[in-house]
N, CA, C and O atoms as CSV, one atom per row, in Angstrom:
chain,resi,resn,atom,element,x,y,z
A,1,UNK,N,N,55.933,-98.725,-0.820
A,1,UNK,CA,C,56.924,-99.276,0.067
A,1,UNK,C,C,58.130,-98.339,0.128
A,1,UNK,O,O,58.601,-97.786,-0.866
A,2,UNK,N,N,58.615,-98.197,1.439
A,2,UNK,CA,C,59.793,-97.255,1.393
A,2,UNK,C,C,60.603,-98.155,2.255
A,2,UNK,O,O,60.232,-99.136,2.900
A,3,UNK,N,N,62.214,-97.435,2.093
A,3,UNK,CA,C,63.156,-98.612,2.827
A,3,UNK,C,C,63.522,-97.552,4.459
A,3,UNK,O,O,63.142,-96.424,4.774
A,4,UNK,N,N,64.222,-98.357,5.032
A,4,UNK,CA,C,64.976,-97.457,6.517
A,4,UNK,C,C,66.150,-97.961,6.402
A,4,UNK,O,O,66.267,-99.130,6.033
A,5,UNK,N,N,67.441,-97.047,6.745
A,5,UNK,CA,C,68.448,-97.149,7.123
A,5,UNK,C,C,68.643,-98.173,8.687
A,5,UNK,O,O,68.369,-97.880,9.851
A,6,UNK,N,N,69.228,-99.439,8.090
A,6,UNK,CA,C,69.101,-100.409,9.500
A,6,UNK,C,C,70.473,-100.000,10.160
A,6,UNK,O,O,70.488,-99.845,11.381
A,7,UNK,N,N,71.888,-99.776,9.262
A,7,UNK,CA,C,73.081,-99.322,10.361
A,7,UNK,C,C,73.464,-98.305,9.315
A,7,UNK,O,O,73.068,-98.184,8.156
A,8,UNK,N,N,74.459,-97.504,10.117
A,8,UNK,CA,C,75.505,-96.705,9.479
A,8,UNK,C,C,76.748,-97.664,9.550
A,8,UNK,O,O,77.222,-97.945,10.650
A,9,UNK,N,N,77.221,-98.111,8.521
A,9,UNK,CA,C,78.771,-99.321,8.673
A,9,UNK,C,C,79.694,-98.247,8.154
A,9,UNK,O,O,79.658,-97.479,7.193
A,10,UNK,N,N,80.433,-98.448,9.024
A,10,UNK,CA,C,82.175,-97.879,8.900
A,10,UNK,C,C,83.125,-99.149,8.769
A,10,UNK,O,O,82.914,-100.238,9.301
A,11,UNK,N,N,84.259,-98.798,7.927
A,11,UNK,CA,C,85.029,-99.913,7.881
A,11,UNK,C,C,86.387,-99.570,8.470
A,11,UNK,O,O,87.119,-98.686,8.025
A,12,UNK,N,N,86.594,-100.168,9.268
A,12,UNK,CA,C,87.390,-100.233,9.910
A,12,UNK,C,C,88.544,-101.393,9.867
A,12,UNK,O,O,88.460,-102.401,9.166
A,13,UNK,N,N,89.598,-101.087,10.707
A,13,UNK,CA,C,91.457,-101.689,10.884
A,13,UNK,C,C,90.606,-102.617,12.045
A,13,UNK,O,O,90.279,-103.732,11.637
A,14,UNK,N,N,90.313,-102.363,13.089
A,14,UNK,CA,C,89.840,-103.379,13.967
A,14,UNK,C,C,88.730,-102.785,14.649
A,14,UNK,O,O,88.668,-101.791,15.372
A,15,UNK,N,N,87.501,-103.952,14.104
A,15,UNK,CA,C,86.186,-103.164,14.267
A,15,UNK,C,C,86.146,-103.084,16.003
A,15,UNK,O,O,85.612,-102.174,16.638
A,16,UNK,N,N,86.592,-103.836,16.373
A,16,UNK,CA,C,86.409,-104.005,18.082
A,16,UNK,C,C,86.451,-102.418,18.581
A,16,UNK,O,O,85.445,-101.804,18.936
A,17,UNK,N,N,87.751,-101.882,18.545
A,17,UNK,CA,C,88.600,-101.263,19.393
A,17,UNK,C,C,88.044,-99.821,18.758
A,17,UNK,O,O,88.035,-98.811,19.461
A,18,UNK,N,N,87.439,-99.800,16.954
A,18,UNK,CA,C,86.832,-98.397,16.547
A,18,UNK,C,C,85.388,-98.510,17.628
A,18,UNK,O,O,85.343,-97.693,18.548
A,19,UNK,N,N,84.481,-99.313,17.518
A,19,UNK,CA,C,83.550,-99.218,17.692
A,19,UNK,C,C,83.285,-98.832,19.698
A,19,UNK,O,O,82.384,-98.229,20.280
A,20,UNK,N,N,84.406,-99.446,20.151
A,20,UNK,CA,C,84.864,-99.649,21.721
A,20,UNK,C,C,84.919,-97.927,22.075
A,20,UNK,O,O,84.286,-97.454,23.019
A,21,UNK,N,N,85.917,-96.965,21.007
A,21,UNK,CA,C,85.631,-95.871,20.905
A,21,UNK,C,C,84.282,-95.305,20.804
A,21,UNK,O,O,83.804,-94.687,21.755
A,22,UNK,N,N,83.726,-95.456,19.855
A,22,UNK,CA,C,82.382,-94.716,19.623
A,22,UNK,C,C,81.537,-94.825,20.434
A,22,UNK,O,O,80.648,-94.004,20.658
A,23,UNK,N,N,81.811,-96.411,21.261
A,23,UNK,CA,C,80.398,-96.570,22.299
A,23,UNK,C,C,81.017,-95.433,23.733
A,23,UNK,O,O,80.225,-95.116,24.621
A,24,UNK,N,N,82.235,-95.024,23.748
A,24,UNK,CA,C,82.100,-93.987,25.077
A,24,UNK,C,C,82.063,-92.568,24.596
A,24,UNK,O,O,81.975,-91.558,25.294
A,25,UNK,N,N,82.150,-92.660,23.198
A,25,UNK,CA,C,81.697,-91.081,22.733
A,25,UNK,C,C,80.286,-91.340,23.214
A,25,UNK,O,O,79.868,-90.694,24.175
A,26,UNK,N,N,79.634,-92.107,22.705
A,26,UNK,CA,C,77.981,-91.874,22.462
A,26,UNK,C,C,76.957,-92.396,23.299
A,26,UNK,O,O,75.759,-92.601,23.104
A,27,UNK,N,N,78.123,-92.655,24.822
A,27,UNK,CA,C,77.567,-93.213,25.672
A,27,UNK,C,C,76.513,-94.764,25.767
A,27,UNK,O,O,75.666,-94.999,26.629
A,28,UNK,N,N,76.798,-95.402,24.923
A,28,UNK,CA,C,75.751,-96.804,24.237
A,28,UNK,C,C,76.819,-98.170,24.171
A,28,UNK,O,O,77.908,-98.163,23.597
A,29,UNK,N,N,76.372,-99.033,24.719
A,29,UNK,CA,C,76.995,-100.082,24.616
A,29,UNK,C,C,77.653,-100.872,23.556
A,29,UNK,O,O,76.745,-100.668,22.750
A,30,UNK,N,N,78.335,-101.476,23.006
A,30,UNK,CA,C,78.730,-102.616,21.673
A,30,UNK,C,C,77.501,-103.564,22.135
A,30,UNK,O,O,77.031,-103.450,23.267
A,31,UNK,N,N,77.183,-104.168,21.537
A,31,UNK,CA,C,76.525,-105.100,21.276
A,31,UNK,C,C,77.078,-106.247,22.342
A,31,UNK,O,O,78.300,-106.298,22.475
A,32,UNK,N,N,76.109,-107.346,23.259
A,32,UNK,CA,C,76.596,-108.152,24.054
A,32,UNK,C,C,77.936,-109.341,23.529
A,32,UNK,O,O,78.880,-109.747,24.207
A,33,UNK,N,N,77.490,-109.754,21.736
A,33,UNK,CA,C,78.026,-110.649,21.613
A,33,UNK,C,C,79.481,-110.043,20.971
A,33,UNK,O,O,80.310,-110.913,20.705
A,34,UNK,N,N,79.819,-108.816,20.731
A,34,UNK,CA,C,81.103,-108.270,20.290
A,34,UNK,C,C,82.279,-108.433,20.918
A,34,UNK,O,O,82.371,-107.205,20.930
A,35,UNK,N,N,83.155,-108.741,21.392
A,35,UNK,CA,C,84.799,-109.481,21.618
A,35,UNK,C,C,85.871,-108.756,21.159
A,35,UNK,O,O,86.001,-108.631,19.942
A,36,UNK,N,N,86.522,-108.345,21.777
A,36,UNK,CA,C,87.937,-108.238,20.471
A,36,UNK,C,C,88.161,-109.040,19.793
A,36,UNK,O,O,88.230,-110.208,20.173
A,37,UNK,N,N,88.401,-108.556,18.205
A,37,UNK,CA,C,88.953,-109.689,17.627
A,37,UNK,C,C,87.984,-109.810,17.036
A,37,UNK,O,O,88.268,-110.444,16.020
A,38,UNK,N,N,86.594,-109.491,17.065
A,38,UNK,CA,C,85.594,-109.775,16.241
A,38,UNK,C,C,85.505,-109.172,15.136
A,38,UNK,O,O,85.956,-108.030,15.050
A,39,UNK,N,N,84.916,-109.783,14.061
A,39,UNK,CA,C,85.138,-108.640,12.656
A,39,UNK,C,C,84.190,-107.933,12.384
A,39,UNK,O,O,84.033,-107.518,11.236
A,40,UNK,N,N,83.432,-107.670,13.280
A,40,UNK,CA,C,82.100,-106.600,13.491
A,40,UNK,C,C,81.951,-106.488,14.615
A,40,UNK,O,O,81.958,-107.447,15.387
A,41,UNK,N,N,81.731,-104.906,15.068
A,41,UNK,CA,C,81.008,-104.660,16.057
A,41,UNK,C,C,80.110,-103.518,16.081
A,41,UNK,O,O,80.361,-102.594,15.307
A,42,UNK,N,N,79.183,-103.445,16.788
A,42,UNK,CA,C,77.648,-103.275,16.989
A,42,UNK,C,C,77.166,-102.477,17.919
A,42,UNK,O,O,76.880,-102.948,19.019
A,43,UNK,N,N,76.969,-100.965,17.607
A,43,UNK,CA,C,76.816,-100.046,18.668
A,43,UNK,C,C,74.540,-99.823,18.385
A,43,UNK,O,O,73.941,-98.825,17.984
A,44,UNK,N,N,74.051,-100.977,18.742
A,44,UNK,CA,C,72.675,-100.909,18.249
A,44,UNK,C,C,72.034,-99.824,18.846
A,44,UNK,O,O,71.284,-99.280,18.036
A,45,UNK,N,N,72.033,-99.414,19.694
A,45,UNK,CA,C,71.250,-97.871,19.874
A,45,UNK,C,C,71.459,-97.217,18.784
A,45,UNK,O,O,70.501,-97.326,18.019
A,46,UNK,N,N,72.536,-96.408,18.274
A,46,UNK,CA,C,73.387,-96.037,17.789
A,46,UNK,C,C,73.228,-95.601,16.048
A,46,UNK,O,O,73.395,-94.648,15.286
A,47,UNK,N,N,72.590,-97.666,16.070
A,47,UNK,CA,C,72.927,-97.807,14.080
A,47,UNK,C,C,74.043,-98.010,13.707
A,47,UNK,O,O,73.962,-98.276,12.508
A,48,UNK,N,N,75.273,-98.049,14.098
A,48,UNK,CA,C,76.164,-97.918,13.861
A,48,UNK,C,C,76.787,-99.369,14.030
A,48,UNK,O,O,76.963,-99.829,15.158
A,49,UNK,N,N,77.177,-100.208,12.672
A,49,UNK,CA,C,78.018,-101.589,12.557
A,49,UNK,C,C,79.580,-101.475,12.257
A,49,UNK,O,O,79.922,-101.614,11.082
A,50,UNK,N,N,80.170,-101.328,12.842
A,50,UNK,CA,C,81.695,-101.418,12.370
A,50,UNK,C,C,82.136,-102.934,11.895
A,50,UNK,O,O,81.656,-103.950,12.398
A,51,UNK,N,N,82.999,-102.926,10.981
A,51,UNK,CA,C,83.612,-104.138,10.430
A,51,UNK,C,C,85.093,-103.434,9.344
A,51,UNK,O,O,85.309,-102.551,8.514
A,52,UNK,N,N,85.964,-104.810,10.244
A,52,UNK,CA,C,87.129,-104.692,9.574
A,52,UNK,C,C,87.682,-105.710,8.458
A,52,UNK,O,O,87.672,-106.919,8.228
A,53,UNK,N,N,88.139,-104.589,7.933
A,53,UNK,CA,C,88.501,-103.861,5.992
A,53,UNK,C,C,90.276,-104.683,6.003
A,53,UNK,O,O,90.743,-104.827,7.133
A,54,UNK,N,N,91.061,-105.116,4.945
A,54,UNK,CA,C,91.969,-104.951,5.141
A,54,UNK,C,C,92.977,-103.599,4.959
A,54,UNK,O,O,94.087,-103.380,5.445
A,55,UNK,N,N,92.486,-103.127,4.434
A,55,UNK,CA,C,92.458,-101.532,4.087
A,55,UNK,C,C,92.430,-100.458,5.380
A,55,UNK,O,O,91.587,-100.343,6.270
A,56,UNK,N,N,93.473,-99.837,5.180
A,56,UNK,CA,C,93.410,-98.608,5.799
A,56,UNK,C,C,92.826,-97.172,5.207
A,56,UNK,O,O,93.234,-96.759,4.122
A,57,UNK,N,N,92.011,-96.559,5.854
A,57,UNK,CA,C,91.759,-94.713,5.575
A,57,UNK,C,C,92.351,-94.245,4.721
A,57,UNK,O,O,93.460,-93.806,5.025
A,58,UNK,N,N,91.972,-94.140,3.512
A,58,UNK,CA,C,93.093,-93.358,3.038
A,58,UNK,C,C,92.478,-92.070,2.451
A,58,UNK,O,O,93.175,-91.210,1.913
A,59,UNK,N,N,91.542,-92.007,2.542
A,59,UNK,CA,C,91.036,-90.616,1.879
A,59,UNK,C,C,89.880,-89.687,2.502
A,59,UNK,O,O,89.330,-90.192,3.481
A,60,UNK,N,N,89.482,-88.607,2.169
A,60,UNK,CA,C,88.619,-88.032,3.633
A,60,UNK,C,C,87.228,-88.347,2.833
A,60,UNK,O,O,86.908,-88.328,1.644
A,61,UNK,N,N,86.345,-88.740,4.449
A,61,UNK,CA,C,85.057,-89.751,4.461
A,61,UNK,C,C,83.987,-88.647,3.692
A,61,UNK,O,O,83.989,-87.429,3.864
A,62,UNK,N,N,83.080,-89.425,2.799
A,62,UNK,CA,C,82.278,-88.876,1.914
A,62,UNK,C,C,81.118,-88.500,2.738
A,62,UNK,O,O,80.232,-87.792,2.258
A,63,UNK,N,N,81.062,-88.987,4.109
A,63,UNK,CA,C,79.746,-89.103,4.780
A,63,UNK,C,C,80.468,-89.542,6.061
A,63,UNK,O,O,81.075,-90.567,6.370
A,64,UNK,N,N,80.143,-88.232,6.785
A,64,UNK,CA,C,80.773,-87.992,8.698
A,64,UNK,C,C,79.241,-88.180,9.122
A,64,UNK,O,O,78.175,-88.146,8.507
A,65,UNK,N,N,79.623,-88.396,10.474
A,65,UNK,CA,C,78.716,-87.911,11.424
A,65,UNK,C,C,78.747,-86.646,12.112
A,65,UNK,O,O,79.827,-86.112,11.859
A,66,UNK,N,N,77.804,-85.690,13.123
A,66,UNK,CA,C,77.711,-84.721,13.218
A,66,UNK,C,C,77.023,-84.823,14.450
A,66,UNK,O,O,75.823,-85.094,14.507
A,67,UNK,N,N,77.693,-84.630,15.376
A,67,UNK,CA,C,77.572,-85.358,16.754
A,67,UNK,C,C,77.087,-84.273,17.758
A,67,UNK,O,O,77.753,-83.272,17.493
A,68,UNK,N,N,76.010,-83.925,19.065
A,68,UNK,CA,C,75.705,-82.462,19.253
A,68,UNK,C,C,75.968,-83.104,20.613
A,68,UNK,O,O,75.632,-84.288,20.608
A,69,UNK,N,N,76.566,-82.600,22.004
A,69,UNK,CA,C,76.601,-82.938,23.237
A,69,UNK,C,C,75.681,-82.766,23.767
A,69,UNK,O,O,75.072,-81.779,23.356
A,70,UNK,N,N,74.948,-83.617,25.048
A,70,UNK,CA,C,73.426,-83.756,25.537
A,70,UNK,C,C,73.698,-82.842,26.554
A,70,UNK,O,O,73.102,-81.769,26.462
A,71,UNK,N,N,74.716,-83.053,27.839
A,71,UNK,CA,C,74.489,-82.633,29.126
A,71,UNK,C,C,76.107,-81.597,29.370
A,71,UNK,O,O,76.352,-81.030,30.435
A,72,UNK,N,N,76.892,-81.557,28.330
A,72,UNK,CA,C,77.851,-80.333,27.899
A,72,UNK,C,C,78.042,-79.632,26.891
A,72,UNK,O,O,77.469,-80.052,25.886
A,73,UNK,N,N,78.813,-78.437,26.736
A,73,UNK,CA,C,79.313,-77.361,26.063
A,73,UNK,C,C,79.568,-78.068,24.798
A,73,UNK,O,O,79.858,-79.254,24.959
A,74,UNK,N,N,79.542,-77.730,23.809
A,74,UNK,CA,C,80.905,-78.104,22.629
A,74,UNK,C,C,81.745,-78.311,22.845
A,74,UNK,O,O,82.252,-79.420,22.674
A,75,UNK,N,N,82.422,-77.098,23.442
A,75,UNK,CA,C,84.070,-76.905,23.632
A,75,UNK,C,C,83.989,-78.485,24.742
A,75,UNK,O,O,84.507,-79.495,24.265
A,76,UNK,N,N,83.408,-78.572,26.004
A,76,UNK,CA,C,83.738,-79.480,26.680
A,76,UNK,C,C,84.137,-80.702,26.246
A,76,UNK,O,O,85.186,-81.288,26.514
A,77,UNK,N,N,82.677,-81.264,25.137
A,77,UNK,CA,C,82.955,-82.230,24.561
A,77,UNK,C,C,84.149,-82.520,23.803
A,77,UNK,O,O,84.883,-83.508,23.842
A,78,UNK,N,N,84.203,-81.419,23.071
A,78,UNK,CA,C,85.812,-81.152,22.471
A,78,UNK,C,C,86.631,-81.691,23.055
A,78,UNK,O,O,87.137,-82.520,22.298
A,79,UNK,N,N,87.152,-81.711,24.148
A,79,UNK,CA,C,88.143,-81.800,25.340
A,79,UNK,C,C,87.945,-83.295,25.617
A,79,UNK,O,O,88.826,-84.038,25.184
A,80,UNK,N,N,86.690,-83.960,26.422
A,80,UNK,CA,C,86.275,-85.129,26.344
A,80,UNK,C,C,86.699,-85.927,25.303
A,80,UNK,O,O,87.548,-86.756,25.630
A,81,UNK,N,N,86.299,-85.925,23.931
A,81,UNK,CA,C,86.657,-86.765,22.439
A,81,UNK,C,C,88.178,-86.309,22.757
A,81,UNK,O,O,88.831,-87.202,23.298
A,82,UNK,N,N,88.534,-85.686,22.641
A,82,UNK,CA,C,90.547,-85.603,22.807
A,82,UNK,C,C,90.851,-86.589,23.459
A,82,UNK,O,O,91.255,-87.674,23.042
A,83,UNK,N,N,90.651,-86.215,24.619
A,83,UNK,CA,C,90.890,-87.320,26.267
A,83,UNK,C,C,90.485,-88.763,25.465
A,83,UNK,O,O,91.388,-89.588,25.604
A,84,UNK,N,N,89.545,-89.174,24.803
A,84,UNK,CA,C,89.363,-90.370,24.041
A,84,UNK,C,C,89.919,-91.039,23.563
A,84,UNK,O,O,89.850,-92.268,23.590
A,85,UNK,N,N,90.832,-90.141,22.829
A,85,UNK,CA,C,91.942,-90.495,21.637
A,85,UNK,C,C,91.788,-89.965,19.702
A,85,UNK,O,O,92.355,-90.218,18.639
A,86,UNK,N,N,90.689,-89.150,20.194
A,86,UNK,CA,C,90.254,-88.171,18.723
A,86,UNK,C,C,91.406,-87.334,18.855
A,86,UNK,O,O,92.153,-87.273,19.832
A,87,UNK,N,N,91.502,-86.545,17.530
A,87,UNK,CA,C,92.391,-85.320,17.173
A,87,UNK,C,C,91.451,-84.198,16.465
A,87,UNK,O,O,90.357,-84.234,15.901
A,88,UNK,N,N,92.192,-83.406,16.698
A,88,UNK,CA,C,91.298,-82.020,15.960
A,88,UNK,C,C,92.434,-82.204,14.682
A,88,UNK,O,O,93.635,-82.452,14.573
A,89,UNK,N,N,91.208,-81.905,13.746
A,89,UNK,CA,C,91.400,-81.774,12.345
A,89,UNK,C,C,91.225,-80.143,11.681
A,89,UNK,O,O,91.892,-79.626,10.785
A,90,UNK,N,N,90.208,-79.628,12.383
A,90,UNK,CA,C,89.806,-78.297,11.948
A,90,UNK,C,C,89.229,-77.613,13.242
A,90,UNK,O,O,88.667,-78.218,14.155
A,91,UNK,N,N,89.362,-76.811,13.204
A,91,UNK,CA,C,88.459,-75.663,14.183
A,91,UNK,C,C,88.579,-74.965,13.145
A,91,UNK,O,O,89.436,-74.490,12.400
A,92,UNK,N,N,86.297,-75.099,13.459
A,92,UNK,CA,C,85.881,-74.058,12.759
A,92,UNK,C,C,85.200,-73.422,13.693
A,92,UNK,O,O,84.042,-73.410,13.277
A,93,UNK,N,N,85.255,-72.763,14.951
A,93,UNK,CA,C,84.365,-72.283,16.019
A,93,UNK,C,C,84.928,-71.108,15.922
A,93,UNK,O,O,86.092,-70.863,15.604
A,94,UNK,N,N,83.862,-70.190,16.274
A,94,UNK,CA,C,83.897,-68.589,16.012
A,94,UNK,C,C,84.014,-67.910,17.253
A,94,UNK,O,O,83.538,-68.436,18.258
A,95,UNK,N,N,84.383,-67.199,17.293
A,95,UNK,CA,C,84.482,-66.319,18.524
A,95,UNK,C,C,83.482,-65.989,19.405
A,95,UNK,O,O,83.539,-65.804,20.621
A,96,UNK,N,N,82.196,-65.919,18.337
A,96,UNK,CA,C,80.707,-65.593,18.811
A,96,UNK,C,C,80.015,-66.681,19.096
A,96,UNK,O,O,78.806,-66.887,18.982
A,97,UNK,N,N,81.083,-67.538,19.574
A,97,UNK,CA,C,80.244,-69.229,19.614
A,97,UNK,C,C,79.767,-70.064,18.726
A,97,UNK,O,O,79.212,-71.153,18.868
A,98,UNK,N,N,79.955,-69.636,18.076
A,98,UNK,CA,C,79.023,-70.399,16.345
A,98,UNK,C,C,79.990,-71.464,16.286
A,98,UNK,O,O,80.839,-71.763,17.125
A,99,UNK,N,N,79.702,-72.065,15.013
A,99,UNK,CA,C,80.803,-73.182,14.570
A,99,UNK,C,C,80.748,-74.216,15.150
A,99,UNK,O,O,80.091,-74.400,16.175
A,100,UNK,N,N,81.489,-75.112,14.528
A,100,UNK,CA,C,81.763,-76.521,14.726
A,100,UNK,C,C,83.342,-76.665,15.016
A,100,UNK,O,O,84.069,-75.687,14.844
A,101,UNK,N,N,83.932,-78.061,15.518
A,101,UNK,CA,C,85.005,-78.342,15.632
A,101,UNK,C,C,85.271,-79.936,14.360
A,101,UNK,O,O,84.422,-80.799,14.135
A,102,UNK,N,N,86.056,-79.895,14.023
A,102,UNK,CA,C,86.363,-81.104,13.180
A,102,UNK,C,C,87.079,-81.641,13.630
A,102,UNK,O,O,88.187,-81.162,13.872
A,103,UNK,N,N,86.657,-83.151,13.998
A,103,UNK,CA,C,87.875,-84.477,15.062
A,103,UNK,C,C,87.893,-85.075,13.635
A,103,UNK,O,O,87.476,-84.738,12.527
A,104,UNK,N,N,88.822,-86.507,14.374
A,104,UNK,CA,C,89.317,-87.727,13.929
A,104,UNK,C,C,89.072,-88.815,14.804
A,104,UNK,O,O,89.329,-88.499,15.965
A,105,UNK,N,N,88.718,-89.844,14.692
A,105,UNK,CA,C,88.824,-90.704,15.529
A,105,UNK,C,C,89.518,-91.377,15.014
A,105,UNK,O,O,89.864,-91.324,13.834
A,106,UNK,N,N,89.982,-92.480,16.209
A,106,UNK,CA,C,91.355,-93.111,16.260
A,106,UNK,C,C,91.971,-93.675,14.751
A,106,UNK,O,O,93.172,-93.706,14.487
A,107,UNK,N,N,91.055,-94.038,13.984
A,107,UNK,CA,C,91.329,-94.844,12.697
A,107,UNK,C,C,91.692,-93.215,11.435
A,107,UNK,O,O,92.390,-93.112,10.426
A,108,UNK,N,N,90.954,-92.389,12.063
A,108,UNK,CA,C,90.964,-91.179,11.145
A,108,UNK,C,C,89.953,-90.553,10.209
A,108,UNK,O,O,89.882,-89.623,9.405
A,109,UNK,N,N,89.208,-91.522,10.710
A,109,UNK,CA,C,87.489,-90.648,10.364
A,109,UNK,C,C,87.073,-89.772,11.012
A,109,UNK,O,O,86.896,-89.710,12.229
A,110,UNK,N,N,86.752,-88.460,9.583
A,110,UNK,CA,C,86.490,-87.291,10.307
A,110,UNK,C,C,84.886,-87.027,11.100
A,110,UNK,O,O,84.203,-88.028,10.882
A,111,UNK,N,N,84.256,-86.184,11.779
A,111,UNK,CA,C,83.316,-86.351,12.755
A,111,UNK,C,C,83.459,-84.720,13.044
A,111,UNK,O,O,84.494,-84.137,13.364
A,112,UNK,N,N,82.227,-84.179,12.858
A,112,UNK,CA,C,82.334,-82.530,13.906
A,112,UNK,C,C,81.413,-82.566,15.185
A,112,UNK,O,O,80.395,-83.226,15.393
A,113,UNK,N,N,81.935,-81.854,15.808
A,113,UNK,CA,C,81.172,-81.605,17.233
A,113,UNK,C,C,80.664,-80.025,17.185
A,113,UNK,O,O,81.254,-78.954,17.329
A,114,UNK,N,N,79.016,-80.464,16.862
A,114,UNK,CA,C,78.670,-78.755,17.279
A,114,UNK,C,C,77.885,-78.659,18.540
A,114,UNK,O,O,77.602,-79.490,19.403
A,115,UNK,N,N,77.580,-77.207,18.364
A,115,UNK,CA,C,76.965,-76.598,19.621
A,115,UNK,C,C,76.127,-77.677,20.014
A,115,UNK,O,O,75.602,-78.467,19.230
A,116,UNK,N,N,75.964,-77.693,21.856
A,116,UNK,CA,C,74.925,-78.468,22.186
A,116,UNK,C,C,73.242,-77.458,22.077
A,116,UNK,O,O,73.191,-76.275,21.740
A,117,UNK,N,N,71.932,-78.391,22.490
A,117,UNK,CA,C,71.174,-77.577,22.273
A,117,UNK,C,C,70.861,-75.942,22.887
A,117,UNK,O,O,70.409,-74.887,22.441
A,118,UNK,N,N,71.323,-76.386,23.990
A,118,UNK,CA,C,70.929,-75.413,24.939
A,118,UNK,C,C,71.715,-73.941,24.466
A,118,UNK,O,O,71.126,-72.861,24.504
A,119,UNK,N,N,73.335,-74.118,23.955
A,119,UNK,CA,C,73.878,-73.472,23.361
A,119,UNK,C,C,73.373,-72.775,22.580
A,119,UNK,O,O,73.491,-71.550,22.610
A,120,UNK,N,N,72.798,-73.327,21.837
A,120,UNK,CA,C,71.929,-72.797,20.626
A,120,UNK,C,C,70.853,-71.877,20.722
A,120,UNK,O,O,70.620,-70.857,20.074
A,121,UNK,N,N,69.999,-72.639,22.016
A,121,UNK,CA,C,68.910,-71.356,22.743
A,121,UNK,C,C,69.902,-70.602,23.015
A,121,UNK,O,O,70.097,-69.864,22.050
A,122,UNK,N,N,70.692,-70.396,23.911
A,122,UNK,CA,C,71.295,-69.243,24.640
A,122,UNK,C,C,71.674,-68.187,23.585
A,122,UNK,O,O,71.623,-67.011,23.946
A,123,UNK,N,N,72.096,-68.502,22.167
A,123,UNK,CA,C,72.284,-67.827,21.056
A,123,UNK,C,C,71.553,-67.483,20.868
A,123,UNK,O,O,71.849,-66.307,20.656
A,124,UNK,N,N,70.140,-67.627,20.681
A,124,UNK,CA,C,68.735,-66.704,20.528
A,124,UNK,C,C,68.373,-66.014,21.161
A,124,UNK,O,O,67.993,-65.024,20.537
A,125,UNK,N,N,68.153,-65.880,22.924
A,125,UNK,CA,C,67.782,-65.614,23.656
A,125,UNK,C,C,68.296,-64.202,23.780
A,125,UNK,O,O,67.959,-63.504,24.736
């Protein structure tokens, strides 16, 4: 017998409004029955359960996500997650295109955005 990962849970200040974020990063809905105000919310494509903590962020996350853009650039996405309400934490992107970028989302969980795939061919090619 082996087990599966059923969500990734983040804890969150107000699960609504983190998770409200993540569903237009990742293009996927909250869950039908999620509300503001709810103390979970539910990005089920995703895996991803948010629920709020009374606790705030206070220390950097032991376990990010690592997020790759489907139908843009890095850098674009970069720009996109800003426009969101993420912050850059790190740029680590190289001149030669390589690298990753390090966000925040709104609560302050860190998250990198690397190359999309195609990027990646074009680096081989």
């Amino acid at each position: 017998m082996t087990s599966a990962i059923r969500h990734v849970t983040v804890d969150s200040f107000d699960a609504y409004a983190l998770g409200s974020f993540w569903a237009e990063v990742l293009g996927e809905p909250l869950h039908d029955d999620d509300k503001p105000g709810d103390p979970e919310a539910l990005i089920e494509g995703a895996g991803l359960l948010f629920v709020t903590v009374p606790e705030a962020k206070s220390v950097k996350n032991r376990v990010h996500l690592d997020i790759q853009p489907q139908d843009r650039t890095r850098d674009e996405e970069v720009e996109r997650l800003l426009a969101l309400g993420a912050t850059l934490v790190d740029d680590q992107r190289r001149p030669d295109g390589r690298g990753w970028a390090v966000l925040a989302d709104p609560e302050g969980n860190e998250f990198c955005v690397e190359r999309s795939a195609a990027e990646r061919a074009d680096a081989v090619g």
